[in-house]
N, C-alpha and C positions, 0 to 999 in steps of 0.2 A: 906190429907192436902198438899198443896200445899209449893214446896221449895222456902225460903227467897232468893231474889237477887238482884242486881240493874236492874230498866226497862231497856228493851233495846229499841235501838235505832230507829226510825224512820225506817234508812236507814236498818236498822236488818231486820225489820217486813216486811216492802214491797221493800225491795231490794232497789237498791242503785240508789233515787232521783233526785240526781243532782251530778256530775260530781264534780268530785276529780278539786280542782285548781292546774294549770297548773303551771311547774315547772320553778322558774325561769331563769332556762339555757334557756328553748325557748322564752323566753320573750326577750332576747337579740337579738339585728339584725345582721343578716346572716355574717356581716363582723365583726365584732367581734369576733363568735363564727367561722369564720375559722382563725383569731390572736389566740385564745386559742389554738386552734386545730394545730398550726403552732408548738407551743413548744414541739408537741409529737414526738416520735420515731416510727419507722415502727411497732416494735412491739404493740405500746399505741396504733397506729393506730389502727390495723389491729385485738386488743382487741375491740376498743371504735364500731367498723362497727359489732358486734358479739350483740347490746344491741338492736337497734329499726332499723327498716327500715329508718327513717330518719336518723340517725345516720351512718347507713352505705351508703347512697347517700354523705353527709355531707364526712365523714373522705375518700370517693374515689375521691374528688378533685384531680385535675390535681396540682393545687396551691400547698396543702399541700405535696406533694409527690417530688416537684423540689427540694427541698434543699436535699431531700434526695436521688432523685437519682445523683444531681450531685458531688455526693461520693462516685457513686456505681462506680461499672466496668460497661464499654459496656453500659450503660443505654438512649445512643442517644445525649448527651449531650456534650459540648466540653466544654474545658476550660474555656472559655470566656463566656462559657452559652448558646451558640446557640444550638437548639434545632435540632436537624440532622433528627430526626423519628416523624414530627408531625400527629397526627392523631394517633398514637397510645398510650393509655395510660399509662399516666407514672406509675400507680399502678402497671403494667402488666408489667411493662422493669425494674422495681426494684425487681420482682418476680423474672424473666429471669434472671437479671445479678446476683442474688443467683446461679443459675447454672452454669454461666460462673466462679464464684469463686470457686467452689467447685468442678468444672467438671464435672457437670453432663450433660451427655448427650448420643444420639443414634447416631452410626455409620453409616454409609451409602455408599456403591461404589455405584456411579449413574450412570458412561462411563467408560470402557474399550477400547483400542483400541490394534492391534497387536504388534504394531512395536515401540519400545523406544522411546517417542519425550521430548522436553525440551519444554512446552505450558507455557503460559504464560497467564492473562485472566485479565478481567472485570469486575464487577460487576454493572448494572445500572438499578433500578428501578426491573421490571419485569423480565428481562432477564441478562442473561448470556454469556459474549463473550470468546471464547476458542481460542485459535492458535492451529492447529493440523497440521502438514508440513508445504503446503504452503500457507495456508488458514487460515480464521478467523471465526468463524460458532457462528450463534447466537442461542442460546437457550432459549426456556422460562421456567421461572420455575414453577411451578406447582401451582395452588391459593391456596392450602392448606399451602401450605410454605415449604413440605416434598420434595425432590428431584426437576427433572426438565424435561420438554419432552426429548424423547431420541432422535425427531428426528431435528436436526435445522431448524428455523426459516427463516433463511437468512444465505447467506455464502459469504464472501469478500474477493476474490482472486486478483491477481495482482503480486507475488512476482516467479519468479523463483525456487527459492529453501527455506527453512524452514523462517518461521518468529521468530526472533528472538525476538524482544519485540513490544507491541503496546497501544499504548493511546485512551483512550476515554473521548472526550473534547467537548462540546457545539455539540451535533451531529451529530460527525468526529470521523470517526479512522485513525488515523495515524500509521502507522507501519514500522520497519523497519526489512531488511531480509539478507541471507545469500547473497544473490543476489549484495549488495553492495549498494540497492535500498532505497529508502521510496516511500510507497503511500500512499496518502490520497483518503478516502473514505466518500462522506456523506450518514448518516446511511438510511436515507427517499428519496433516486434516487438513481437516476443511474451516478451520478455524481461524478467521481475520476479522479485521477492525480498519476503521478511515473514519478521520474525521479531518475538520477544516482547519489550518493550519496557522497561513498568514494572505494576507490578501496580494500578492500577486508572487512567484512562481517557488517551491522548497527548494535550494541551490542545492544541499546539502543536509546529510543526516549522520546522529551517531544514534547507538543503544546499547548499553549496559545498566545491568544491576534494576530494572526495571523505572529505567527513564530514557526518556528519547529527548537532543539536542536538536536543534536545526536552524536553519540560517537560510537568507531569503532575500532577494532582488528590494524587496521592500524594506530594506535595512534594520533590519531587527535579527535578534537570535533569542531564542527559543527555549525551554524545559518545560517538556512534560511526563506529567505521570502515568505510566502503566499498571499502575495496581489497580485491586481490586475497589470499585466500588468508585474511583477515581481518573479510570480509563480517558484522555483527550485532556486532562485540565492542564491548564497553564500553572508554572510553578515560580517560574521567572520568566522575565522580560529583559531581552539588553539591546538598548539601543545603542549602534553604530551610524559612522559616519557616513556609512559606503554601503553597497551590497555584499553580501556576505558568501563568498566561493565557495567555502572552506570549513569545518567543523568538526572536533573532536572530542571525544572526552577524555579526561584522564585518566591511565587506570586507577589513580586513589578514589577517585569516585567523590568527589566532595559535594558536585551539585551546584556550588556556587561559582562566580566568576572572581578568578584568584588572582590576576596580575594580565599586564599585558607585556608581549616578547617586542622589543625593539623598539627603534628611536630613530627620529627623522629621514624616515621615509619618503621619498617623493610619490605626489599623487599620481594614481594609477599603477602602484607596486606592489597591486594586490595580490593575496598569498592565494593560488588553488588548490594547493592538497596539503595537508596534514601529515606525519605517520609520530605514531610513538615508538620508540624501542623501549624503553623501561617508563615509571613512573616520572625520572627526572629528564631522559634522554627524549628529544623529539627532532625529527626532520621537515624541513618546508621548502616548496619553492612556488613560482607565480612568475607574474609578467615580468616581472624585473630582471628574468634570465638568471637569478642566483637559487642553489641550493642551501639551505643554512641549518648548522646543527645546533640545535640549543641544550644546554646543559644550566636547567631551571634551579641546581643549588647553587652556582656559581654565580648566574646572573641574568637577569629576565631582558635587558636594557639592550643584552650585543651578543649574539652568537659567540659560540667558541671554535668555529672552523667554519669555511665557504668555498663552495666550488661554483666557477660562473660557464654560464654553456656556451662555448667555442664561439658557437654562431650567432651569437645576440638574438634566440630565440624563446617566447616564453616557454618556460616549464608546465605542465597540464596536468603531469602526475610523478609520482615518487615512492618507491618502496625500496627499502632494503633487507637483508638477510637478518637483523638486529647482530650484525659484528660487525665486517669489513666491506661487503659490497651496497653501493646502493645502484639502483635504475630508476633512469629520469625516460620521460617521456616527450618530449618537442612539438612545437605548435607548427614546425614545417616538415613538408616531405616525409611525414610518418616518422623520425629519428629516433631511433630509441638509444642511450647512450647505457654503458658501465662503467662506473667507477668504482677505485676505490680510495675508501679513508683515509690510507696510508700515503697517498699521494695527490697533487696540486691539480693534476691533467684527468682527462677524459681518458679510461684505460681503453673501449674498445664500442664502435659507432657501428649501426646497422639502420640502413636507411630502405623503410617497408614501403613506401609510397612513390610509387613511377607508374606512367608519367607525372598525372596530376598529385596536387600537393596534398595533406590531410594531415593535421594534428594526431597526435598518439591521445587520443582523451583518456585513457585504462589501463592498466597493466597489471601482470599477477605473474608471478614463477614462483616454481617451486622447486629444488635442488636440480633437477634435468629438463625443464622447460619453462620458456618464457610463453605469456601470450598479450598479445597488444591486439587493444580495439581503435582500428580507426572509423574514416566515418563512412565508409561501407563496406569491411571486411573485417573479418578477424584473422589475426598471421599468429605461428607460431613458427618458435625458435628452439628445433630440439639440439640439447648440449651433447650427448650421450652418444652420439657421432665420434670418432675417433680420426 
């Protein structure tokens, strides 16, 4: 005898007929369903891409990932939103900038050289420009992202004796050297200029808009003209108390000298690096071991935030992402430090220099790699480690 039970079902007997109705999530159009997908968190994300194929095409929009990288570290993104790394996924630069927060990453000396120098460098696109004595040597770096050829690409001399600092602006290097000199270089000829500058060594150079700033051991600062027919002439003169590290221009470009940032200072607080983030935003630091953000509507007399380096050591250089991260460079043991803006501390310390000591003089990153020049190697620091 056969066992009582309810018939089964069509779909039982010969397998299943017609097709399950469709859910209505997909029944929604695409833009909607990335507004829902807007309210998630990296985590929701990167759960919801773990369920269908569509799903995970869906939650790796670029769309969905902008709000949240532009709260990460390093993520390519500036304050104001501009997007700095297009082409590369923002799924992929909210991954990375987990490593920049948390320090993960591989070490790397990529150049050695003999003899102590103070290099100072570049970062543009494919390549890499180093100052080694009297010279500026181009590098490329490698298409993997990992290190950089060891042998230069191009190399742009003109200075007598060591370059001390040098710009690269609209497809010009401008430099200045112990020589007392600046020369400019365009990157694609053979076309450069030098002329004499200030009588004893250029600390520092800017150029935009076809004028070059500079500042110099002989305490003066500097504006010259690049134009035509006017090439080398002095446009202004400012004289300083002190020698001059340090030098920027603004991006409004005025040309003139428009205020000075801060108020009693003790001597020997002098500022080494510059950065602007916008027009009104600017970062500094120097011997004094502090970082300071000035916000030039508000007020030229007193930063509006300060970060001081753990070790009471001077600062040498300074860049940030123009949003949330900056990196400092240290005058001991190679230190490179990250911070961020949103907090008082040091987020995360990497110490390039063992045994002996050496200043960080340089540094450049760009969404998945750091590179610091000490004073006879270059190190990098790749993020994109996992």
């Amino acid at each position: 005898m056969g066992r009582k039970g309810s018939p089964r079902s069509p779909q039982a007997e010969g397998g299943s007929r017609a097709a399950s109705p469709p859910s209505p999530l997909w029944a929604l159009p695409e833009e909607l369903l990335l507004l829902i997908c807007s309210y998630l968190d990296a985590q929701a994300l990167g759960r919801l891409a773990q369920v269908c194929r569509r799903l995970r095409f869906l939650s790796s929009r670029d769309v969905l990932w902008r709000r949240i990288a532009r709260g990460c570290l390093n993520s390519g993104f500036t304050q104001l939103g501009t997007d700095l790394a297009a082409g590369i996924p923002v799924k992929e630069r909210v991954k990375v900038s987990q490593n920049w927060r948390h320090g993960r990453c591989q070490r790397e000396t990529v150049l050695k050289w003999k003899c102590n120098l103070m290099p100072w460098m570049e970062l543009d696109g494919e390549y890499l420009y180093l100052s080694q004595a009297e010279n500026i040597q181009a590098y490329q770096l490698c298409a993997e992202g990992t290190g950089l050829q060891r042998h230069p690409q191009a190399i742009f001399s003109g200075h007598q004796e060591d370059v001390c600092r040098f710009v690269l602006v609209n497809s010009h290097i401008v430099s200045g050297g112990g020589d007392g000199s600046i020369v400019l270089h365009k990157l694609h000829g053979s076309y450069s200029i030098k002329f004499s500058a200030h009588e004893q060594e250029v600390n520092c150079v800017d150029f935009q808009g076809g004028l070059v700033v500079s500042g110099s051991r002989d305490r003066t600062a500097k504006v010259w003209s690049l134009s035509a027919g006017r090439v080398g002439q002095c446009l202004h003169t400012v004289q300083t108390e002190d020698r001059v590290w340090s030098i920027a221009i603004s991006p409004l470009l005025s040309g003139q000298l428009l205020t000075c940032l801060g108020t009693d200072f003790h001597r020997g607080a002098g500022v080494l690096d510059v950065f602007y983030e916008t027009p009104s935003l600017l970062l500094s630091c120097g011997y004094d071991t502090y970082i300071r953000y000035w916000d030039i509507r508000t007020s030229t007399r007193k930063c509006v935030q300060e970060w001081e380096e753990p070790h009471d050591s001077a600062l040498y250089c300074i860049r940030s992402d123009k949003n949330h991260m900056i990196a400092s460079g240290s005058s001991y043991y190679g230190v490179v430090r990250l911070w961020d803006k949103r907090q008082t501390r040091c987020l995360q310390s990497f110490h390039l220099s063992s045994p002996t000591s050496s200043p960080v003089y340089c540094l450049r990153f760009s969404t998945t790699h750091l590179y610091a020049a000490l004073a006879s190697a270059l190190h990098v620091l790749d993020f994109t480690t996992s």
